[in-house]
C-alpha positions, 0 to 999 in steps of 0.5 A: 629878547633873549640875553647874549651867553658870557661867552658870546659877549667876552669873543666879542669883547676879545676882537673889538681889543683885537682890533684895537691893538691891530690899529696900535701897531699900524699907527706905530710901525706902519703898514708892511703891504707890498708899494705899488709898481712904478714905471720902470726907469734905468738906474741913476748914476750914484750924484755927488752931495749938493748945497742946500737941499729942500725936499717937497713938505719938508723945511730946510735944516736949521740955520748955521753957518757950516755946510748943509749937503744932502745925497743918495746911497744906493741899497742892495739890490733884491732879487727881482728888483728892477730899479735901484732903491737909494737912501737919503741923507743930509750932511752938515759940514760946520765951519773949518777952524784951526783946532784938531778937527783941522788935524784929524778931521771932525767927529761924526754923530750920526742922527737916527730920526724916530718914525713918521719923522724925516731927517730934515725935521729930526735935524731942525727938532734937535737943534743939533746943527747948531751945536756942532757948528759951535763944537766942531763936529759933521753930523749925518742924518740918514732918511729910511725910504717910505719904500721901505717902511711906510712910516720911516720906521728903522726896523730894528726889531727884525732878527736879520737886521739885528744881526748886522743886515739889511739896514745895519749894513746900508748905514754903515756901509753910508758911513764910510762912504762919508768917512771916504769923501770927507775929511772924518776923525774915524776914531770918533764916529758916534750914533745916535737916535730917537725911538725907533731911531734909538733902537737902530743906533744900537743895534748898529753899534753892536754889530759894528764897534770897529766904527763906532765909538759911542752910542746915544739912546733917547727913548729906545727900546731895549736890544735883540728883542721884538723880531716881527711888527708884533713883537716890536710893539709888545717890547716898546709897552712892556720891555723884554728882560729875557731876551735882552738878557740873551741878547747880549750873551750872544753878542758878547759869544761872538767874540771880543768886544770892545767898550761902547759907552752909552748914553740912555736918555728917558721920559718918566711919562713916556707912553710910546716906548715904557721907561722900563726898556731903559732899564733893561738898556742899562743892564744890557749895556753894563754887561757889554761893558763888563761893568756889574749889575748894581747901583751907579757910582755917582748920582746928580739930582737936578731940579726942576726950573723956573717957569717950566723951562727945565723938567727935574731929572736925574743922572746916574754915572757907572764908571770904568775906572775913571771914564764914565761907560754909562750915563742913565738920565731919567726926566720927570714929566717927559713924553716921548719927545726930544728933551730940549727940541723945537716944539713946533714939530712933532716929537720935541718937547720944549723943556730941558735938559737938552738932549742935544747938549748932553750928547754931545757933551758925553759923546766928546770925552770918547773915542776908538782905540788908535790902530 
């Protein structure tokens, strides 16, 4: 039998890791294939919020003794679109207490659930609400249409939505939809995410930060880069520093921006998202913060606990003055998973810190400018 030429065998070699990259990206950001039609039906009224959702597969959020609503916010219409699509979202309202929450209302953060999550799971895997009952804060969980993305992606890597489109601007157009129909502290509005979550929360601070206050990242790529399906995976394996780097010049030629303190939170063994987008994050985010590339002022290095219960981690505060901008957590032995969540569902590791916790923790001690 005759032997195959090198050549032969290295086009081969070439298609089968085609073909395995190809797989990769419709694992990871779904598939992009138009959905079948459905029957055609008149628009809904937009409904109020109701108590106690439940949603088919899903379990219910985490108990706690506040509210737990759940509505639906229409998105621009295409055209040619005959039915109006909605996007999902729960609310959890906690208990009215006498304190300044009674006064100027809650603080809102709004969680960013990461793909092939829901915001049910994503708020039972954080174990957020439980927290904000005890701090008094409302916290919003938007849910991405599988109509939209096929595995809940928030598609942050598009250049439109970058540039404040799209899914930017149906969340915050959600936003104050809730800072309408609820009493909200508008000063202290915060996002919030996981992965692809993360990445929206970004590029949603970015364009609006006449709403938001302060921005917390777990697992997140870097900003302004990725632009196609393609691009998005090769950013989460292997960052992006040009463009990141012209992201932000770009942001920063549009005009003047105010501070938006971050809070980067980051596996060492995070195979999903490479830690080397955090720093890039970090850089990024000390120029949009008019803050120099260099070491942080402050560095606090945690042990490891006993039994397992918390991963050895590392916390690297840049300051302005005396308030921390920037806070850059680094956790040993963590995948891509919620540091400190459930796990029982997917996406959480068991292990502290809590992410959840040092939220908002950093998130408290921020806030927008009075106008």
């Amino acid at each position: 039998m005759a032997k195959r030429a090198p050549g032969v065998r290295l086009m081969r070699t070439l298609a089968r890791a085609a073909t395995t990259q190809q797989a990769a990206l419709v694992k990871m950001l779904g598939s992009h294939a138009t959905p079948p039609k459905q029957r055609k039906r008149k628009a809904a009224p937009r409904p109020p919020p109701v108590v106690a959702p439940t949603a088919s597969g899903q379990r219910a959020g985490p108990p706690a003794q506040g509210q737990w609503l759940a509505g639906r916010y229409p998105l621009p219409s295409r055209p040619g679109q005959a039915v109006v699509q909605h996007m999902s979202y729960w609310l959890y309202l906690p208990t009215p207490r006498a304190d300044s929450a009674a006064r100027d209302g809650w603080p809102l953060v709004v969680m960013l659930h990461g793909c092939q999550q829901s915001a049910t799971q994503f708020a039972e895997g954080t174990r957020m609400n439980r927290l904000a009952e005890d701090k008094g804060y409302a916290v919003l969980y938007p849910q991405q249409p599988m109509r939209v993305q096929a595995q809940r992606c928030w598609r942050w890597y598009e250049r439109s939505i970058q540039q404040g489109g799209g899914e930017t601007s149906a969340l915050a157009g959600l936003i104050e939809r809730v800072c309408e129909q609820h009493r909200v502290d508008r000063r202290r509005v915060y996002a919030c995410g996981l992965s692809a979550g993360a990445g929206m929360a970004a590029v949603l601070a970015v364009n609006r930060p006449d709403l938001i206050a302060a921005v917390g990242m777990h697992s997140g790529p870097v900003f302004g880069a990725g632009h196609t399906p393609m691009g998005a995976l090769q950013v989460m394996r292997h960052g992006a520093a040009v463009q990141s780097e012209a992201a932000i010049l770009a942001v920063l030629a549009r005009g003047a921006m105010p501070s938006m303190p971050a809070l980067l939170i980051q596996g060492d063994d995070d195979r999903v998202v490479h830690p080397i987008n955090q720093h890039q994050l970090a850089r990024q985010w000390l120029q949009l913060n008019g803050l120099p590339h260099g070491p942080a002022t402050r560095v606090a290095i945690k042990p490891a606990g006993r039994g397992g219960s918390r991963n050895a981690h590392e916390i690297h505060d840049y300051l302005k003055g005396r308030k921390v901008v920037l806070r850059v957590v680094r956790i040993a032995g963590l995948g891509h998973a919620w540091s400190g969540g459930d796990p029982a569902l997917r996406f959480n590791a068991e292990a502290g810190p809590d992410a959840s916790r040092m939220l908002l923790d950093f998130l408290g001690k921020h806030r927008r400018p009075a106008r």
